[in-house]
C-alpha positions in Angstrom: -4.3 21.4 -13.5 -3.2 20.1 -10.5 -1.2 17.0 -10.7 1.4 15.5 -8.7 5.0 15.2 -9.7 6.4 11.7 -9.7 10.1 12.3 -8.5 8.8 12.9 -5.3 6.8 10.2 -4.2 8.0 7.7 -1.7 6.9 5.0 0.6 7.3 5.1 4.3 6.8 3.1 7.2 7.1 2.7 10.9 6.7 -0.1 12.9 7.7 1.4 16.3 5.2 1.4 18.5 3.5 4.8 19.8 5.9 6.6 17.4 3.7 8.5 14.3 6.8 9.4 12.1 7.9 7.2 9.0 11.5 6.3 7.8 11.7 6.0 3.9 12.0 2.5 2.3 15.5 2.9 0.5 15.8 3.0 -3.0 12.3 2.4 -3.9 11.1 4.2 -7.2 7.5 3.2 -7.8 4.3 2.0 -6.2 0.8 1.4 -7.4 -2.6 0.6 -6.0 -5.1 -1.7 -7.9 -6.9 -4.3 -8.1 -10.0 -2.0 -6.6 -13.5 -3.8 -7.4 -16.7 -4.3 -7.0 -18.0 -8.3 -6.5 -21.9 -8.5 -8.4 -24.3 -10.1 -7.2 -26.5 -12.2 -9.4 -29.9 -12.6 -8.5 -31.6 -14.2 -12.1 -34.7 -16.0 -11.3 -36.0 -18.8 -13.9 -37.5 -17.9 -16.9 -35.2 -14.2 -16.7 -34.0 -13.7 -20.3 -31.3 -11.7 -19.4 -29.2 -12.1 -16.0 -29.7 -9.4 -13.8 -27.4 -8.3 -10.9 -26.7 -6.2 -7.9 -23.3 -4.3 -6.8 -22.2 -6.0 -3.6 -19.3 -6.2 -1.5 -16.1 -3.6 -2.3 -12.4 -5.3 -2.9 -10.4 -2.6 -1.8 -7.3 -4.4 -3.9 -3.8 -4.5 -3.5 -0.7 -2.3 -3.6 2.5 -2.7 -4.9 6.0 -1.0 -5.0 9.6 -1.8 -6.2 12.8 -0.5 -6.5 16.3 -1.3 -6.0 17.3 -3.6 -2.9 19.0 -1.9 -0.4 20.5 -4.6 2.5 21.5 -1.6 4.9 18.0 -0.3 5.0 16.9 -1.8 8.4 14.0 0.6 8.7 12.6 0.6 5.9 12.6 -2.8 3.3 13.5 -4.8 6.6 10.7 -3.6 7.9 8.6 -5.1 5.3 10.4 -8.3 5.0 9.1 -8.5 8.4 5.6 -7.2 8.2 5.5 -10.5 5.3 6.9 -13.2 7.2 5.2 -12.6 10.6 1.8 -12.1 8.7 1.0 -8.6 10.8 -1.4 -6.2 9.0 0.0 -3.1 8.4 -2.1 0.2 9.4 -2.0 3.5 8.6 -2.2 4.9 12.1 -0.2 4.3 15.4 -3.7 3.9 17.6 -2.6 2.1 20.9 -3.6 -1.4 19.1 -0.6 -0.9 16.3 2.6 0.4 15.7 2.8 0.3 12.1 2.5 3.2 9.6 2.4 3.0 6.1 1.9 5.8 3.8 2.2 6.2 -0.3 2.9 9.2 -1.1 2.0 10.7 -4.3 4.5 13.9 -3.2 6.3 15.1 -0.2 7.0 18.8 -1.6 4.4 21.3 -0.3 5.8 23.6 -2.4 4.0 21.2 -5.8 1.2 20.2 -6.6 -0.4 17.3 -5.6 1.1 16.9 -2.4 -0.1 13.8 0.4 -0.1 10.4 0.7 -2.1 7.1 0.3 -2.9 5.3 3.5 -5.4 3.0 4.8 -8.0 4.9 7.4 -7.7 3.9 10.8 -10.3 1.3 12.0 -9.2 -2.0 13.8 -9.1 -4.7 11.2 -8.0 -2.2 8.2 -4.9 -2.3 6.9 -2.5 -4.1 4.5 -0.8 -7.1 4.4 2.5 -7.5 2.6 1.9 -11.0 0.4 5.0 -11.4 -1.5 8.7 -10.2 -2.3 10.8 -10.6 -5.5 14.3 -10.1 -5.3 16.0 -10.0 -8.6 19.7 -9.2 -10.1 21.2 -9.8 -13.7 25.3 -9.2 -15.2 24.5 -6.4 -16.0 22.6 -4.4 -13.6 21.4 -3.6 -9.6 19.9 -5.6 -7.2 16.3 -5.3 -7.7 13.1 -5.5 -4.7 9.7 -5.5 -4.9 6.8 -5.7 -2.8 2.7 -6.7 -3.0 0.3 -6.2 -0.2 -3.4 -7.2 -0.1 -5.4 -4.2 1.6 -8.3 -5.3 3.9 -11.2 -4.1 5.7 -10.8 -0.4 3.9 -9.8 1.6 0.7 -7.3 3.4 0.6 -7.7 7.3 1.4 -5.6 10.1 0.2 -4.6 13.0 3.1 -2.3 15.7 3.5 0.2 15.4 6.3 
C-alpha cells in the first residue's frame, strides 16, 4: 500500500512574482481540504410522487491549515495574512498574470511513499482565497494560527514536483 507519511507534509507559498519556488509557512502542522460537493438540481414537475434531480454545478470546497504562530515568518504566515486582507486569489502557478504559489503537500520525501502536493491547476480565475485567520494562546501553552481558504473556479489536483 502506498500511503503518504504525515510528518512530512507542509504548506508552501510564494508570492513573488515570476519566481516558481515556495518558502514553508512556519510552524504549521496540519492542513485539510473539504467541503468538496456536488449542488442537485431539482427538476419535479406536478403530480411527480417522488422528487427527482440532476447533478449540477461542482463546489470545489475549502482548505484549511493550522499550526503554531510564528511572528518572524515573513514569507510564509505573512504571506497569508496578506493574501486575506488584500482579497488576492491565490494560484497554484506563477503564469505571467500571478505571482502566487500555493501547494499542500501530502510529502516532500521522494524517498516515501506518497510523495506530491495539492494545488489548484492553473487557469485564470482558479485559485484560493484565504477567508479567515484565528489566532489563539492560553497559560499554559503556544501561540496558536490557523487559516481557511475558499477554492474557486477548480478542484484541487495532486502532482509530483
Amino acid at each position: 500500500m502506498s500511503v503518504a507519511e504525515g510528518r512530512n507534509g507542509k504548506v508552501t507559498i510564494n508570492e513573488t512574482s515570476g519566481s516558481k519556488t515556495t518558502d514553508l509557512v512556519a510552524e504549521l502542522g496540519e492542513w485539510s481540504i473539504g467541503g468538496i460537493t456536488r449542488n442537485m438540481i431539482d427538476f419535479t414537475a406536478f403530480s411527480d410522487e417522488v422528487s427527482k434531480h440532476k447533478p449540477g454545478m461542482l463546489d470545489p470546497g475549502t482548505v484549511s491549515f493550522s499550526g503554531w504562530f510564528d511572528a518572524t515568518d515573513s514569507t510564509g504566515q505573512a504571506s497569508l495574512i496578506r493574501a486575506l486582507t488584500s482579497g488576492t486569489l491565490i494560484h497554484s502557478s506563477s503564469a505571467s498574470w500571478s505571482p502566487w504559489l500555493l501547494k499542500l503537500w501530502s510529502n516532500d520525501d521522494t524517498n516515501f511513499d506518497g510523495y506530491g502536493y495539492w494545488s489548484v491547476p492553473s487557469a485564470a480565475n482558479s485559485g484560493i482565497y484565504i477567508t479567515g485567520m484565528e489566532l489563539g494562546t492560553n497559560k499554559d501553552g503556544l501561540c496558536s494560527i490557523s487559516f481557511t481558504g475558499k477554492v474557486t473556479g477548480s478542484m484541487i489536483d495532486f502532482s509530483t514536483a
